[in-house]
VMD Tcl script that draws the C-alpha trace (Angstrom):
set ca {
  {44.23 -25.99 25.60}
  {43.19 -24.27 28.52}
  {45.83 -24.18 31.29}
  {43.87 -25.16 34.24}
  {43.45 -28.84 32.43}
  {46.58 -30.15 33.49}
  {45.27 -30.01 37.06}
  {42.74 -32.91 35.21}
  {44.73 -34.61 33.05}
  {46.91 -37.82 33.03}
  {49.11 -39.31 29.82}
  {50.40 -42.31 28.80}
  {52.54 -42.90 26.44}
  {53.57 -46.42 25.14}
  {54.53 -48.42 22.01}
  {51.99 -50.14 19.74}
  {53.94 -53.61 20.87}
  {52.32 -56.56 18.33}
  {52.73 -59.67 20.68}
  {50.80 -62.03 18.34}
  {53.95 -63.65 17.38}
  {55.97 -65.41 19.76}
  {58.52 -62.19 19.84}
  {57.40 -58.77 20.48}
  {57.90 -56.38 17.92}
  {56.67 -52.63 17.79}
  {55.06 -51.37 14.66}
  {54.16 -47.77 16.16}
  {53.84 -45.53 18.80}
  {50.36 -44.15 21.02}
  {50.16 -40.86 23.30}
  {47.12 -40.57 25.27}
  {45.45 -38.30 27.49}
  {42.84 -38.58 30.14}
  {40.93 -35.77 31.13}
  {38.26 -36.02 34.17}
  {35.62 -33.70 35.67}
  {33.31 -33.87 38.06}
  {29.98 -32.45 36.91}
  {26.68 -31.89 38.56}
  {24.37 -34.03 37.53}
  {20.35 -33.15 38.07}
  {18.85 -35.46 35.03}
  {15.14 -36.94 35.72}
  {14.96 -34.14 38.76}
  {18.03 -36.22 40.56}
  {21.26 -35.36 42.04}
  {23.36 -38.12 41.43}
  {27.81 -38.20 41.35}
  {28.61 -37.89 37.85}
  {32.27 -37.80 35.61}
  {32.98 -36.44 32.28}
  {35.84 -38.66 30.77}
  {37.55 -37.40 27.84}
  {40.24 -39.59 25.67}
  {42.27 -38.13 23.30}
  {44.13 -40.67 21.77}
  {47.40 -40.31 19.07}
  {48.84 -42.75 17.26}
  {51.56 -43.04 14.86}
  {53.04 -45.94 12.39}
  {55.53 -45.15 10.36}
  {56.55 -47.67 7.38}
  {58.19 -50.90 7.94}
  {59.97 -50.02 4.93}
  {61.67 -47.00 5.28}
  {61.06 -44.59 1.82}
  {64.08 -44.24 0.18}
  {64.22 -41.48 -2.30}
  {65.87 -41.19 -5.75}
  {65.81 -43.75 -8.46}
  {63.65 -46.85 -7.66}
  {64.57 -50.26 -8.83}
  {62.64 -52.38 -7.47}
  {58.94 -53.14 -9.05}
  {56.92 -53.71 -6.29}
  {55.64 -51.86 -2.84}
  {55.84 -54.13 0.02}
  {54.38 -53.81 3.80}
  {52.82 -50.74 3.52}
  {49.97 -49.68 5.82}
  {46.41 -49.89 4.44}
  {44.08 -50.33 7.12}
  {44.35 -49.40 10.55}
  {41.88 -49.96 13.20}
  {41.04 -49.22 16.74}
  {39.11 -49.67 19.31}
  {38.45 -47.73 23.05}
  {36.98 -48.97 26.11}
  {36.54 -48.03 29.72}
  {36.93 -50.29 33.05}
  {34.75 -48.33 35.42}
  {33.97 -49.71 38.71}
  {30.28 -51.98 39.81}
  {27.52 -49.37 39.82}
  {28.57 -47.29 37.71}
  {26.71 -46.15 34.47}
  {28.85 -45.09 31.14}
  {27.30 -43.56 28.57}
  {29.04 -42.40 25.34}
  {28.02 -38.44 24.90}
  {30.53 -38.02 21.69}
  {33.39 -39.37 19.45}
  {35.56 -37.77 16.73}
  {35.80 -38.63 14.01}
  {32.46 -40.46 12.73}
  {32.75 -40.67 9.29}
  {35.35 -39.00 6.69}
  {34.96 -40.27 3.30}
  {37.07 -38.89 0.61}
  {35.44 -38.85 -2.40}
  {36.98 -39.85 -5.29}
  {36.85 -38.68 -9.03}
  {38.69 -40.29 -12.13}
  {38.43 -40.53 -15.98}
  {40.33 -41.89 -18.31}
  {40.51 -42.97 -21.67}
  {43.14 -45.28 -23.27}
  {43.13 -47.24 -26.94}
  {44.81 -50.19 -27.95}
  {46.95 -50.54 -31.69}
  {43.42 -52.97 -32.45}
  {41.38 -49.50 -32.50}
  {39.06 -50.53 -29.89}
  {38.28 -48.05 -27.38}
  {37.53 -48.31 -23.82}
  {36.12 -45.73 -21.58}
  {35.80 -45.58 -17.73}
  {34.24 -43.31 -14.82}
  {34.97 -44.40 -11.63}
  {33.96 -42.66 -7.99}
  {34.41 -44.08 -4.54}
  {33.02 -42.49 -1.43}
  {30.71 -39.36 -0.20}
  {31.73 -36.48 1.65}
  {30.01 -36.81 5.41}
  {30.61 -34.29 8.49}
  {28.73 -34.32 11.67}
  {30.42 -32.90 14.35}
  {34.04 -32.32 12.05}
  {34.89 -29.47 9.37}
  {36.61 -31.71 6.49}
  {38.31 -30.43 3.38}
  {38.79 -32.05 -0.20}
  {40.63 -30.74 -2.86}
  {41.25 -32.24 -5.90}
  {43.01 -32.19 -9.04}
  {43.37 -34.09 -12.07}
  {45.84 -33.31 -14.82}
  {48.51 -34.87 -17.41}
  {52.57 -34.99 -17.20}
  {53.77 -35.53 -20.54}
  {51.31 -38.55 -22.16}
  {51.15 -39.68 -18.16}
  {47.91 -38.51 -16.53}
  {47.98 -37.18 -12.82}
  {45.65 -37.61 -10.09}
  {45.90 -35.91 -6.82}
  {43.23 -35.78 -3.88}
  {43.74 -33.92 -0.51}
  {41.79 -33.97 2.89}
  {41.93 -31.85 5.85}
  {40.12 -32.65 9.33}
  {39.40 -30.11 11.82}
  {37.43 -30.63 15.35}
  {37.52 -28.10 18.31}
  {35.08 -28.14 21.36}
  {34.15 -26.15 23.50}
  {32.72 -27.15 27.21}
  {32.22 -24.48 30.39}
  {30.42 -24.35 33.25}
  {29.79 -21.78 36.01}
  {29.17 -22.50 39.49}
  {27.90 -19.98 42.44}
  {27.20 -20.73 45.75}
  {27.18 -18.92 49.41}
  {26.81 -20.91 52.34}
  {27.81 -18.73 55.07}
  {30.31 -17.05 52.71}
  {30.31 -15.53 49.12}
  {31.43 -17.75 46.63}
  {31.65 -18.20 42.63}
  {34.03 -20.16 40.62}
  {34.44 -20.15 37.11}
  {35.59 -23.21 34.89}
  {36.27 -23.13 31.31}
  {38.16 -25.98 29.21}
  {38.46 -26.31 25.37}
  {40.67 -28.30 23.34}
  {41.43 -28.66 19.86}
  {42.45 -31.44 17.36}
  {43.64 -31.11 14.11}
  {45.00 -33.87 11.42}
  {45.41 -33.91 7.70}
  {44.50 -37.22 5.66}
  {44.85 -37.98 2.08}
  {43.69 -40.91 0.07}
  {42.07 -42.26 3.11}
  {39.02 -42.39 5.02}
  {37.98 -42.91 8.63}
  {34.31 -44.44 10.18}
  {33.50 -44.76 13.22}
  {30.97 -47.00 15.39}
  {30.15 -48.27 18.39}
  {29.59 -51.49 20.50}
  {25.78 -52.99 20.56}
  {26.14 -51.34 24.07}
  {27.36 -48.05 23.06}
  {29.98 -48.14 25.36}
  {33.06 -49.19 23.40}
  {34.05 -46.66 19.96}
  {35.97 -48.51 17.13}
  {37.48 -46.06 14.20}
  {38.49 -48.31 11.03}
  {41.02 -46.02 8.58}
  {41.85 -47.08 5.42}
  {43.23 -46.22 2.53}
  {41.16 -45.49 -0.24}
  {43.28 -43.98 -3.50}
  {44.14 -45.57 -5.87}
  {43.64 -48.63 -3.83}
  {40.12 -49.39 -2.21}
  {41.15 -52.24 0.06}
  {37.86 -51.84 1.68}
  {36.27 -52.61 -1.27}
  {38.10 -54.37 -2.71}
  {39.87 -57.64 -0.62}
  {38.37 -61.04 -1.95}
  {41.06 -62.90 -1.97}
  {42.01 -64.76 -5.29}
  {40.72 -68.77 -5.20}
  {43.80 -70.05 -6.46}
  {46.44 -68.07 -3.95}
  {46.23 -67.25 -0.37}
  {46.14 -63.47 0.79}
  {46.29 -62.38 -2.76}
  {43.60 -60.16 -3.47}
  {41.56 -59.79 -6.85}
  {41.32 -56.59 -8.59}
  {39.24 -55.18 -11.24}
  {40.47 -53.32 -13.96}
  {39.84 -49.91 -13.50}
  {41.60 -50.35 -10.33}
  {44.54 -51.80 -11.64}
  {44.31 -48.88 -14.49}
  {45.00 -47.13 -11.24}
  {47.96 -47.91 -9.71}
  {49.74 -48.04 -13.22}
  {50.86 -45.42 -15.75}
  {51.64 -47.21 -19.10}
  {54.81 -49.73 -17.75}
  {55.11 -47.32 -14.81}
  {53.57 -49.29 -11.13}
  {52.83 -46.40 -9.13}
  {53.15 -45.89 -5.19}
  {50.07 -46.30 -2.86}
  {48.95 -43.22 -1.36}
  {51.24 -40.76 0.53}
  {49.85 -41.64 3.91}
  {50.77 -45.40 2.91}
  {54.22 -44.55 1.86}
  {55.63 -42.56 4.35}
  {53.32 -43.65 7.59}
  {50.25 -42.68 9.04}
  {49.42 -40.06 12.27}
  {45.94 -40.31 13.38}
  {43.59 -38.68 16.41}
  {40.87 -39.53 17.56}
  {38.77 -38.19 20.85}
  {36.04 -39.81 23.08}
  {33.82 -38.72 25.81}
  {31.60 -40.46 28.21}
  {29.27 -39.76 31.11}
  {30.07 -41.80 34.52}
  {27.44 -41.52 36.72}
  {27.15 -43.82 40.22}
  {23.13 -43.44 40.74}
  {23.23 -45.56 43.63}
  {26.35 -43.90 45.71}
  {30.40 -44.23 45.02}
  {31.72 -47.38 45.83}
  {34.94 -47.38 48.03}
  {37.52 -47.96 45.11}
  {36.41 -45.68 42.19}
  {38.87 -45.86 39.71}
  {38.89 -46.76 36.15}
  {41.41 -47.89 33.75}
  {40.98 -47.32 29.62}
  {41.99 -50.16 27.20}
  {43.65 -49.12 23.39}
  {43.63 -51.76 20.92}
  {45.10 -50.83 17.46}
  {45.78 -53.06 14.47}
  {47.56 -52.17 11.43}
  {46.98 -54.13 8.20}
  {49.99 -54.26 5.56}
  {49.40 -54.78 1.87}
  {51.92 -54.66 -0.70}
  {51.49 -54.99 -4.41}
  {53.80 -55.56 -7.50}
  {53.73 -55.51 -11.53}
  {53.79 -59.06 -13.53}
  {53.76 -57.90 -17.28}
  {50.63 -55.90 -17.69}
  {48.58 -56.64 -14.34}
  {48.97 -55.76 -10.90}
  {49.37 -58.48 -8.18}
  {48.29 -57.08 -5.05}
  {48.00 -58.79 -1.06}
  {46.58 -57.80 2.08}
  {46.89 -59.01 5.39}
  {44.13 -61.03 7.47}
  {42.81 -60.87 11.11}
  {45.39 -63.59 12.13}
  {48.30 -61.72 10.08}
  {48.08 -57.82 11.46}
  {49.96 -56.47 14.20}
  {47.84 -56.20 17.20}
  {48.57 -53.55 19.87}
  {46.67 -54.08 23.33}
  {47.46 -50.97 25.95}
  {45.70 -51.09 29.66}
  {46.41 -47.40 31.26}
  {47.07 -46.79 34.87}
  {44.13 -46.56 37.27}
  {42.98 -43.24 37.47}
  {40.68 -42.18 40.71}
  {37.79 -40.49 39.85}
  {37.14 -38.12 42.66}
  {41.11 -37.07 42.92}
  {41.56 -36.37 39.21}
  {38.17 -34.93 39.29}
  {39.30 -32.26 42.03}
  {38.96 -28.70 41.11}
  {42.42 -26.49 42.61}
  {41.52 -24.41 45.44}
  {40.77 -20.83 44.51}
  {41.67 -18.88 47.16}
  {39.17 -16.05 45.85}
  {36.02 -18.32 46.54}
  {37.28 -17.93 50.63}
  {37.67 -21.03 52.91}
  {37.93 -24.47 51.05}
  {36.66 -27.00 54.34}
  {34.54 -30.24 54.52}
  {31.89 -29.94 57.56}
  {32.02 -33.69 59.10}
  {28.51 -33.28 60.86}
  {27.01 -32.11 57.94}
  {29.65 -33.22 55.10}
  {29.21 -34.42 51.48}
  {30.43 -38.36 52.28}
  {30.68 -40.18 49.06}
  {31.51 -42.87 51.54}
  {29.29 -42.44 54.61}
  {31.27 -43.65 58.33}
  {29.52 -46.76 59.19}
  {32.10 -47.69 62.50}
  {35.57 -46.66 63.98}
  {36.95 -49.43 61.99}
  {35.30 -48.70 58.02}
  {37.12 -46.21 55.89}
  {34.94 -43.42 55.09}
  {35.44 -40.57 52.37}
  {34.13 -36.48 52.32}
  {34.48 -33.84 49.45}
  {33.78 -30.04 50.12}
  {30.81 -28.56 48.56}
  {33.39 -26.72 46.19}
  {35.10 -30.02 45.21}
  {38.68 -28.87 46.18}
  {39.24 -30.61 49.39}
  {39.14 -34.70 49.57}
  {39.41 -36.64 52.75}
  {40.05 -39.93 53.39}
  {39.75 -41.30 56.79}
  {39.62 -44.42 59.44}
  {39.20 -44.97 62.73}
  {36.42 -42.52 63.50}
  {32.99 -43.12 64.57}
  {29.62 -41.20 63.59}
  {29.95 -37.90 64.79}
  {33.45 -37.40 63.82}
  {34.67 -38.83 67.76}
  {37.59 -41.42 68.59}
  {38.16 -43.06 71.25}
  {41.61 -44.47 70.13}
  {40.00 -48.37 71.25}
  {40.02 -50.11 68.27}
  {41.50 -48.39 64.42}
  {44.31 -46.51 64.32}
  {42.73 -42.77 63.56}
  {44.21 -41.28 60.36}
  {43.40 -38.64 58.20}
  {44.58 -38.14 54.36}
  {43.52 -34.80 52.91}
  {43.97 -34.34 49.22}
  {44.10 -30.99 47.61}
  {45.49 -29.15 44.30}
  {47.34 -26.18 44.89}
  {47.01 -23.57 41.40}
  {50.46 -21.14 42.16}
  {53.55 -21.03 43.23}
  {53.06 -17.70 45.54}
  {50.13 -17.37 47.67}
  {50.11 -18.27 51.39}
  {47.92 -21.66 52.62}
  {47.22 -22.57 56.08}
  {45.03 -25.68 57.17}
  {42.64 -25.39 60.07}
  {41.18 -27.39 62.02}
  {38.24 -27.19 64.47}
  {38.74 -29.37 66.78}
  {38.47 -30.48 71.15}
  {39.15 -33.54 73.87}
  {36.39 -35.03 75.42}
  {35.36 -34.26 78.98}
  {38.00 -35.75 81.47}
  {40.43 -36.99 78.42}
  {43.60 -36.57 78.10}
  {45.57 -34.27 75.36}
  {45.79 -35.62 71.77}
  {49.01 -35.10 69.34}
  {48.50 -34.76 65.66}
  {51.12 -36.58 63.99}
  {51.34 -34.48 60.67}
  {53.15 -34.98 57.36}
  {52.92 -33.08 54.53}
  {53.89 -34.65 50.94}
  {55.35 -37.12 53.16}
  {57.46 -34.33 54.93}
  {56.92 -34.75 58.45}
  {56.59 -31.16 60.68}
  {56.03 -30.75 63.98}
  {53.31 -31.86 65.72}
  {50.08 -30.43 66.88}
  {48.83 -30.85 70.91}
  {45.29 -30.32 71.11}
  {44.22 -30.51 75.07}
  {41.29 -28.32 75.34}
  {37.51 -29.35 75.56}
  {34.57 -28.22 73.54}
  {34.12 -24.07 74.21}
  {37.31 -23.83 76.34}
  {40.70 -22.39 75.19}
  {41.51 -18.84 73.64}
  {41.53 -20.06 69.83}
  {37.62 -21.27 69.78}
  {38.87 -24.28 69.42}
  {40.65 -23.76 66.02}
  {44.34 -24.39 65.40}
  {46.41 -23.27 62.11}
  {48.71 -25.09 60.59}
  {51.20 -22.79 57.94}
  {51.79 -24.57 55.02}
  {53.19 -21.89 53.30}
  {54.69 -18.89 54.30}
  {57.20 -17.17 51.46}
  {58.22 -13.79 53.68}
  {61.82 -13.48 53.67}
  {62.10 -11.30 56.78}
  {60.81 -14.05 58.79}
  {62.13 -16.71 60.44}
  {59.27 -19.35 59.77}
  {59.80 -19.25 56.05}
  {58.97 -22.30 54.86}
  {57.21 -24.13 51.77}
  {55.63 -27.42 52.47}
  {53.43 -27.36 49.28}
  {54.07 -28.31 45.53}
  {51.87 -26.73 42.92}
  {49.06 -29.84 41.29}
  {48.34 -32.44 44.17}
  {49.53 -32.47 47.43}
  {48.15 -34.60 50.48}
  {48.41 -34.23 54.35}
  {48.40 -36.81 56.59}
  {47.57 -36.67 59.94}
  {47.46 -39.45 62.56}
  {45.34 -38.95 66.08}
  {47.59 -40.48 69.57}
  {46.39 -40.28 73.03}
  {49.32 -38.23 75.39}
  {48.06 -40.62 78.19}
  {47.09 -43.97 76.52}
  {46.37 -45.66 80.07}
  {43.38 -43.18 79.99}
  {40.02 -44.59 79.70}
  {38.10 -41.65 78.59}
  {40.30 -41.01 75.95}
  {38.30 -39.35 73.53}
  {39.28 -36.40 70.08}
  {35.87 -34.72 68.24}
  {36.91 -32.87 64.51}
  {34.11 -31.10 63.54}
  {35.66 -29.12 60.44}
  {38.98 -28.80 58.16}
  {40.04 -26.74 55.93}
  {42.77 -24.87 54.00}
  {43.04 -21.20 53.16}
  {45.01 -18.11 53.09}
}
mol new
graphics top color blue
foreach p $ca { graphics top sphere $p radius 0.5 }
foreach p [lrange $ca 0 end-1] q [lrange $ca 1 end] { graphics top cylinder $p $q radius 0.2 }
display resetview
């Protein structure tokens, strides 16, 4: 994993909770992690405000009855997994476009390989070759290996799988707008699981929106093949032959497969396209939805046949996780790299992905380099308050890489003609400092109408050390009130903030 993708990343982690019954039980456990970037989208010749979601999801169940090893005594295997399935899908807000670019994995399919040969004391002779599955990769590097041998007069049967899926995703960005520029992003990840005696498919929703991954087990037990249920008994399931010739060795019942036995560990990985081709709206969050089921089966020996059940759709512990609301645009931030020069948002000529309608709409600006967010009120067109109606207030959102360089925010900035001063109220990471007079008009004052806050300054010999910054996210708030209130030509102009060295 690359290290910058923490400053993009969010995790849950929760307990597959079945709540189908009237008391809550967990049968597992989940970890998953949200990644989101903003990309620059220019399909059909258009520039439209697009997201790359990624969800990597892990989930565990381990038995519900523990393996115990040593001598066994009991003839039967009860509660153990055999199909698992689950399913992936995305609030995102009105407007908004998902598309599904990729999901891992789409189809693993052990296949499967026996002979064997018995006879009875009557001399008749029965033969049997039995295969189940096909080997199938698209975007994943799978593994079989199998064997096939005899212990003593017992014959052995072994089969192996290994999955493997990496990506790979980077993107370079230049740009000079008054100042040099370049920024480099790269992000890879990599997945790896092991599977044995199972297989995994994958599909989507008629809308290909929503990914579903069905697992099951497929050695020496099919249950996707095989699960009519028997007419005369409920949930017990009818098996041929040459399957029961598989799960027994002479009077021996044997285990299901490994992965049944001692639990199973799965991974699986989605990633869509957001795009908003008609503008953000206000709130643009999204929240992602897990739903896992786990289907038990057990099976047992009455004299020479094998009496197997499996769980329906009513019967399976169902798992149903909602994640936290993640913001688009403040996940999506990139950290400020101090090497690219002067991180600022421009409020004449800004990026708005919410545009200032009145003093009393909330309105929302980027920089050009995607490191800076702003949230504001209270300000009309033109970046001017008159302090008559909304309280003015500014929120700046930012991601800070290290733990060592020096940050200072600017701000260009005047009073209208005849007003009087302004204080700026500011609080960093909810730390308040002290605040900031600005009393000069438009082209007047020694500064150019620029003042500097320090947000950082590490030098020991002085005596403004200070560190008002965290490394990931940190936000500034800053609230605009008149000196002189009773004024009637109150009025503050920002043209331009920023935050560099």
């Amino acid at each position: 994993m690359n290290s910058s993708d923490i400053f993009y990343e969010a995790i849950d982690s929760f307990p597959l909770s079945d709540t189908s019954s009237d008391k809550t039980t967990s049968f597992g456990h989940c970890i998953a992690k949200y990644k989101i970037h903003k990309v620059e989208n220019v399909v059909n010749l258009e520039t439209s405000i697009s997201y790359l979601l990624q969800v990597t999801q892990k989930f565990v169940i381990p038995p519900k009855n523990a393996y115990v090893p040593g001598l066994e005594k009991d003839r039967e295997y009860k509660e153990y997994s055999a199909i698992v399935s689950n399913t992936i899908s995305v609030d995102v807000p009105k407007g908004a476009v998902l598309t599904t670019l990729s999901m891992s994995p789409k189809t693993l399919n052990s296949s499967v390989n026996t002979s064997q040969n018995y006879s009875s004391e009557s001399s008749s002779n029965y033969s049997n070759q039995f295969s189940s599955g096909s080997s199938h990769s698209n975007v994943n590097s799978y593994g079989i290996a199998a064997s096939i041998g005899n212990f003593g007069d017992l014959p052995v049967f072994n089969i192996g799988g290994h999955l493997d899926n990496s990506k790979t995703r980077s993107a370079d960005v230049s740009q000079a707008q008054g100042y040099g520029g370049s920024s480099q992003q790269s992000t890879s990840d990599s997945t790896s699981m092991s599977i044995k005696d199972w297989s995994a498919y994958g599909t989507l929703d008629k809308n290909c929106e929503s990914p579903t991954w069905v697992w099951s087990q497929t050695y020496p037990w099919n249950v996707l093949d095989f699960c009519k249920p028997a007419s005369s008994k409920a949930n017990y399931v009818i098996l041929p032959k040459q399957v029961q010739d598989l799960m027994l060795a002479g009077d021996l019942l044997l285990p299901p497969s490994q992965l049944s036995l001692f639990g199973v560990e799965f991974m699986v990985d989605v990633q869509w396209l957001i795009t908003f081709p008609n503008g953000m709206p206000e709130d643009n969050s999204i929240a992602i939805t897990h739903k896992t089921k786990n289907f038990t089966a057990s099976h047992s020996r009455s004299n020479s046949d094998v009496i197997a059940t499996l769980q329906n759709e009513d019967e399976a512990a169902s798992s149903k996780f909602k994640s936290q609301y993640l913001s688009l645009s403040l996940y999506g931030l990139n950290p400020i790299n101090l090497d690219s020069g002067l991180s600022a948002v421009n409020f004449q000529k800004g990026h708005y992905l919410n545009q200032i309608i009145n003093s009393q709409s909330a309105f929302r600006i980027i920089s050009k380099t995607n490191s800076l967010h702003v949230d504001g009120v209270g300000f009309s067109q033109g970046m001017i308050t008159r302090f008559d109606q909304q309280q003015p207030e500014l929120k700046v959102s930012f991601k800070i890489p290290d733990l060592i360089s020096g940050y200072s925010l600017y701000l260009m900035h005047w009073v209208g003609a005849g007003s009087g001063p302004c204080e700026l109220e500011i609080s960093i990471n909810n730390c308040p400092i002290n605040s900031l007079y600005v009393d000069t008009e438009k082209g007047a004052g020694g500064q150019n109408n620029i003042s500097k806050v320090i947000l950082r300054e590490l030098s020991y010999s002085s005596i403004h050390y200070h560190d008002y910054i965290r490394l990931g996210m940190n936000q500034i708030s800053i609230k605009f009130i008149p000196s002189d209130p009773d004024n009637t030509i109150n009025s503050y102009e920002l043209l331009s903030l920023g935050i560099s060295e």
